[in-house]
N, C-alpha and C positions, 0 to 999 in steps of 0.2 A: 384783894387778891393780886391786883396789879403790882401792888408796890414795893413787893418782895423779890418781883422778876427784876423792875427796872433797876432794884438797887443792884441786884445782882449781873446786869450788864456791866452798870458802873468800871467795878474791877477792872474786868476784862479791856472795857475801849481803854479807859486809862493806861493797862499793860500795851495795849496797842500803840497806844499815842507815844508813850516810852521806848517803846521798841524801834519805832520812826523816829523820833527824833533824835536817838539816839543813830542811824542809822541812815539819819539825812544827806551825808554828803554822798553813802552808796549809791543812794535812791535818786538821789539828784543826777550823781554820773548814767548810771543803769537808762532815766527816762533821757538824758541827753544822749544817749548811744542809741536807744528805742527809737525814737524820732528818726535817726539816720537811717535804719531799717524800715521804717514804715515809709518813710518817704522814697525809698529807693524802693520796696513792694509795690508804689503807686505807680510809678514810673518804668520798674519794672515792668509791669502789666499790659500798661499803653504802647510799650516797647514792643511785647510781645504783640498785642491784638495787631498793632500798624504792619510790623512785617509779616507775621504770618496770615494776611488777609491780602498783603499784594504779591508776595512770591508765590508761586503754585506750592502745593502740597511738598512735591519732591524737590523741588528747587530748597525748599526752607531747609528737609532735613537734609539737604547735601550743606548747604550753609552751617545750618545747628552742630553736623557730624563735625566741619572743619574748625568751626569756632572751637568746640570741645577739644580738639585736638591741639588748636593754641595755647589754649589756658594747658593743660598737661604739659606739652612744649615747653611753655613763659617759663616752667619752674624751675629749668636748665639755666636757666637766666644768673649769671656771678655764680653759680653751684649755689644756691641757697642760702648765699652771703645776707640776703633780708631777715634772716633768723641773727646773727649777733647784731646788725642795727634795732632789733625788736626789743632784745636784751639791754644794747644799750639804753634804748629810750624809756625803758621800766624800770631797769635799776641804778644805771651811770648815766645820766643825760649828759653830762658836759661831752662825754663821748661820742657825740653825735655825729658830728664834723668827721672826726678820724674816721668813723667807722664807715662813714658817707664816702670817705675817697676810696676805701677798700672796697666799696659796691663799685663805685664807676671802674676800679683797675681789674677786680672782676668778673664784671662785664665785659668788658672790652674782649677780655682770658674767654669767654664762653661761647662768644658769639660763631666761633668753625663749627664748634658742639653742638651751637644750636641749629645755627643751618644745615651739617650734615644732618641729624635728627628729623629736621622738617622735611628736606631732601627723598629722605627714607618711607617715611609716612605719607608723602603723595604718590609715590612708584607704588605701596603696595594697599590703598588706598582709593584715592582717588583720580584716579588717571583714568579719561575718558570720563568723567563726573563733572569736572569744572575745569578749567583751564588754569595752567600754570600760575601765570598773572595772578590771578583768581585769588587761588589758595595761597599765594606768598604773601596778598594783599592781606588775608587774612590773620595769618601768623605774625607779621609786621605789628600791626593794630594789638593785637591780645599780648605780642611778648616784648615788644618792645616801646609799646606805648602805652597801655592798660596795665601792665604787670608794673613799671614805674610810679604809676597813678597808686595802685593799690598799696607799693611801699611809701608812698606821703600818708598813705588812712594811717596804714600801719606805724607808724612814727609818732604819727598822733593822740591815736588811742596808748601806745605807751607811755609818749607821756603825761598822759591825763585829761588830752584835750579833745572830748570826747566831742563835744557840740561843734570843734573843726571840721574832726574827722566822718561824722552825720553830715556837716554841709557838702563837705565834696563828694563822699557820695553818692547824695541826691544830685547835687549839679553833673556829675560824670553820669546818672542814669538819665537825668531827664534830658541831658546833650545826646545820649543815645536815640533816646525817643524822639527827639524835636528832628533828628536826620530819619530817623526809619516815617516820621510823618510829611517831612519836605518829598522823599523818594515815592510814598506814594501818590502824591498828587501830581507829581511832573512824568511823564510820554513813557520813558523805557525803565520799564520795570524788572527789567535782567538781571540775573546775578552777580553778572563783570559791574555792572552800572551801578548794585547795592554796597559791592565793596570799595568805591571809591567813598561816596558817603559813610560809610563804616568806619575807614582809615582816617578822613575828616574830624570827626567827631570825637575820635579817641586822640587823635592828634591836639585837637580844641583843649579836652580835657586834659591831657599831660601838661601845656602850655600854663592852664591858670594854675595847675595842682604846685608846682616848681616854680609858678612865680608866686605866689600871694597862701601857701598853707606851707611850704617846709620851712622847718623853725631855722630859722639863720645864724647860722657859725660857721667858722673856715675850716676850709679844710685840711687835712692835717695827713700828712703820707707817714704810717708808720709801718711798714712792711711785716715787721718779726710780730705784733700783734691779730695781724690780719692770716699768719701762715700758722700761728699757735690756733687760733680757731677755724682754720679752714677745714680738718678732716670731721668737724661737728657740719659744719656748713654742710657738706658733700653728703651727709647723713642727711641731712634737712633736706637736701637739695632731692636726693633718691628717692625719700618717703613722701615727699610733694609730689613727685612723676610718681611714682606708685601708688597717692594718696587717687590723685584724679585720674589714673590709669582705670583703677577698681570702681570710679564714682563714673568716670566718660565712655569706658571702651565696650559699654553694650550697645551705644551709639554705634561705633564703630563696626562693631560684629554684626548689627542688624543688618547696616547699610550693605556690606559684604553680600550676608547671607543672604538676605530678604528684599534689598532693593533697593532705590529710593525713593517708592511710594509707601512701603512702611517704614521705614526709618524716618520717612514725614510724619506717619501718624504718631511713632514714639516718641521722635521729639516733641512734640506737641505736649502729649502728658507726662512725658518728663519733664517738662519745661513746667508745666502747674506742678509738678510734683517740686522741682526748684523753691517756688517761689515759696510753700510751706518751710523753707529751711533759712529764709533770711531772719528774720523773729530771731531762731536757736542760735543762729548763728552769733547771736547781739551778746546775749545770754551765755555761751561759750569763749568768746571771748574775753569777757570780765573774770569768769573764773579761774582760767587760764592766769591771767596776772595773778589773781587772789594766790596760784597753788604755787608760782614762781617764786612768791614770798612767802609762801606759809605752806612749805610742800607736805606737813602733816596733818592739812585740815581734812582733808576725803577718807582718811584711816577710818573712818566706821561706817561697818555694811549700811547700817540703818539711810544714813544721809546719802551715801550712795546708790542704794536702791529707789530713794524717792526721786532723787534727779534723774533717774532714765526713766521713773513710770511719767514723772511730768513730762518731761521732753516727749516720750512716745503718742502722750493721753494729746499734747496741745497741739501736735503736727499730725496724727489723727483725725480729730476733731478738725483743724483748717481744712482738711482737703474734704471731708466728709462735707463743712459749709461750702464749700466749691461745688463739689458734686451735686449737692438741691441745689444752687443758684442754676447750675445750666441744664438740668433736669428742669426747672421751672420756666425758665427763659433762655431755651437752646440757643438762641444767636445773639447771646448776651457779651458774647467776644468776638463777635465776626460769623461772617459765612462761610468762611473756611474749617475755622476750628468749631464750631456747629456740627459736622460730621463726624466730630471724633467725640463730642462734649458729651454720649453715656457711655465713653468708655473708661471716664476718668473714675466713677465710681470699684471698679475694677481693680484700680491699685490701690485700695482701701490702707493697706499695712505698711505699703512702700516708704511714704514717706518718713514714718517713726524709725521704719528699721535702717533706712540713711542715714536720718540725723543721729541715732545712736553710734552710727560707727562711729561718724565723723568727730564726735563729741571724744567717744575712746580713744581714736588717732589723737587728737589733742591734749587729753590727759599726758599720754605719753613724753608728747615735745614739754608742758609747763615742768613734769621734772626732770629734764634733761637726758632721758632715755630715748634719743633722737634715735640710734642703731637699732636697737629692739625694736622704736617703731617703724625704720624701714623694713627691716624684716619683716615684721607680721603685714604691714601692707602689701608686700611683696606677693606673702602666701594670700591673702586675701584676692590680689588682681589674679592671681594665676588661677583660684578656685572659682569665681566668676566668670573668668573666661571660658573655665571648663565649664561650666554648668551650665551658660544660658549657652555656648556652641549646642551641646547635647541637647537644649530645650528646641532650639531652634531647627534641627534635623530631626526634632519631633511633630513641630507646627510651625507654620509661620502666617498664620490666622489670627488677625489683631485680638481680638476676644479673650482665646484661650492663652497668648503669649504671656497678655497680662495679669491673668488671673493666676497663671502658674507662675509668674514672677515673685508672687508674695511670698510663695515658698522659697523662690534661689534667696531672697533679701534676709529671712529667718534666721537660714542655714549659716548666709555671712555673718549674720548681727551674731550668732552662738560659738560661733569661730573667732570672730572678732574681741567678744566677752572674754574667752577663755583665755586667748592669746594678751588681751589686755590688762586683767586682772591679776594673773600669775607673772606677770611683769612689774605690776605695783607693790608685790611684797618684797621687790629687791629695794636697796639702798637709794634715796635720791641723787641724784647724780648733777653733783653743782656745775655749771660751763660760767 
């Protein structure tokens, strides 16, 4: 009776064994990019337990709110000139150089933009939260030092150098963790004294990212190339500030509305909510290139329905394993975050319905529908704003905030669908 099943596996692993090895170099890139994610998960984590167990509650989410704010900021960075270096390093690599001197000229173009910007956001923000110093310190480190950093991954993984772009990384998380663990063990554990370590570290990390991972050619000033794709950039550049406007600014509105003892608590499960999104994040990226060169593979519902119930089912399922671990062992991340650890069960749906925007935002940039996707992120930050303001002058009771959360994330994720979908049956749009 046996012998009929086992022939009848046969088949099967052989179709499987064919399928891999036919599929080996994917599989091979796919687990060298996974690696970078899981290692930067690891570190991530350590990063998080060290600071959030020596800042106080509110000090963290006044920290968490302004980092949020730089990363949004960073994207003002050359107007989103890191989208044609991405391009180049995926499809024209010799282009690298040129396109390398069009980020530094840029940049240089952006930086009034971005200070007035930063400028703006501490006056109606943070002012009486932290100190000047503070917050510039802050903005500094994410836009001008980490945002750089992130265009060497990026460079990397376009061109194919996936086991680089996983080393650094993990070396720029575990640099962050190794200062958030030096600051807790030395005297002044203030927030002025966290952001000099902070600015350190990403400083560290820009340093070896520019010396020893960005692939070396000269550079090359061609002006009329870089102004032919600058109104794409400025699109990239919008839908980046409106991508992490809709992903950061309930950060923002908590701390307004609610304070900085709950905006500590949010950031907290926000921040485990984060870390279910590096994984997809690996996994979105690859495809991305995939759809740059093959922008008609997603054309059937079928294959695109199964990628968002996976993405939803696995960032799900992560935060659900998070929730029993600190249900079983509450001071399993500190004693700090122990006080917040059963309320993370609460944002049960949040993290799936993030990672699906964020995946749809993406779709958009691989075929070139940069405008359409600032748009719809556009309407996305303004309908969240609206929604959690309204949530919030209903409650501001950590419990109920986040249970009614999983509704506003729904409402986005079915917004975001619509608006993303009925964009994919227009023409791909080559840049």
């Amino acid at each position: 009776m046996t012998e009929p099943a086992n022939t009848s596996r046969k088949p099967v692993l052989s179709r499987l064994g064919a399928l891999l090895h036919e599929r080996r170099g994917l599989v091979r890139d796919y687990m060298a990019a996974i690696s970078g994610a899981g290692g930067r998960l690891v570190f991530s984590l350590a990063y998080f337990i060290f600071l959030a167990n020596t800042l106080s509650l509110a000090d963290f989410g006044v920290f968490a709110t302004a980092s949020a704010a730089g990363v949004m900021l960073s994207r003002i960075l050359a107007f989103g000139f890191i989208s044609a270096l991405y391009r180049a390093a995926t499809i024209r690599p010799r282009l690298i150089g040129t396109f390398t001197a069009g980020f530094i000229l840029m940049s240089v173009l952006s930086l009034p933009l971005l200070a007035l910007a930063a400028w703006i956001t501490e006056k109606l923000f943070f002012t009486g939260l932290m100190p000047l110093s503070v917050f510039a310190a802050v903005i500094v480190a994410e836009a001008l030092l980490w945002r750089p950093v992130e265009l060497v991954i990026i460079v990397n993984n376009g061109l194919g150098w996936f086991g680089r772009a996983s080393l650094l990384t993990i070396l720029g998380t575990a640099l962050r963790a190794l200062a958030a663990a030096i600051f807790a063990l030395q005297g002044d554990v203030s927030l002025a004294n966290w952001s000099v370590f902070y600015l350190a570290a990403n400083a560290v990390t820009a340093v070896i990212a520019f010396g020893f991972f960005y692939p070396r050619q000269r550079l090359r000033f061609r002006p009329r190339l870089y102004w032919r794709r600058l109104s794409d950039s400025v699109y990239v550049a919008c839908a980046e500030v409106l991508f992490y406007l809709q992903m950061e600014f309930d950060k923002l509105i908590v701390l307004a509305v609610g304070g900085a003892h709950l905006a500590g608590i949010y950031a907290v499960v926000m921040r485990l909510v984060d870390l279910t999104a590096i994984p997809i994040r690996t996994f979105s990226m690859m495809l991305v290139q995939r759809i740059m060169r093959t922008p008609s593979m997603l054309s059937g519902l079928k294959l695109r329905a199964g990628i968002e119930a996976g993405i939803f089912l696995v960032s799900t399922a992560a935060l659900c394993g998070l929730a029993l671990v600190l249900y079983l062992f509450p001071n399993a991340l500190g004693r700090n975050i122990a006080d917040v650890a059963g309320l993370v069960i609460l944002a049960l749906a949040i993290p799936g319905l993030r990672n699906l925007v964020e995946y749809q935002a993406e779709l958009l940039f691989a075929r070139g529908q940069t405008f359409l996707r600032a748009i719809n992120l556009a309407l996305l930050a303004a309908a969240k704003a609206v929604l959690l303001t309204l949530l919030l002058a209903h409650t501001t009771d950590a419990p109920d905030l986040l249970l009614s959360l999983n509704g506003v994330f729904a409402l986005l994720y079915l917004a975001s669908a619509a608006l993303t979908y009925s964009a994919l049956r227009m023409p791909t749009k080559r840049v």
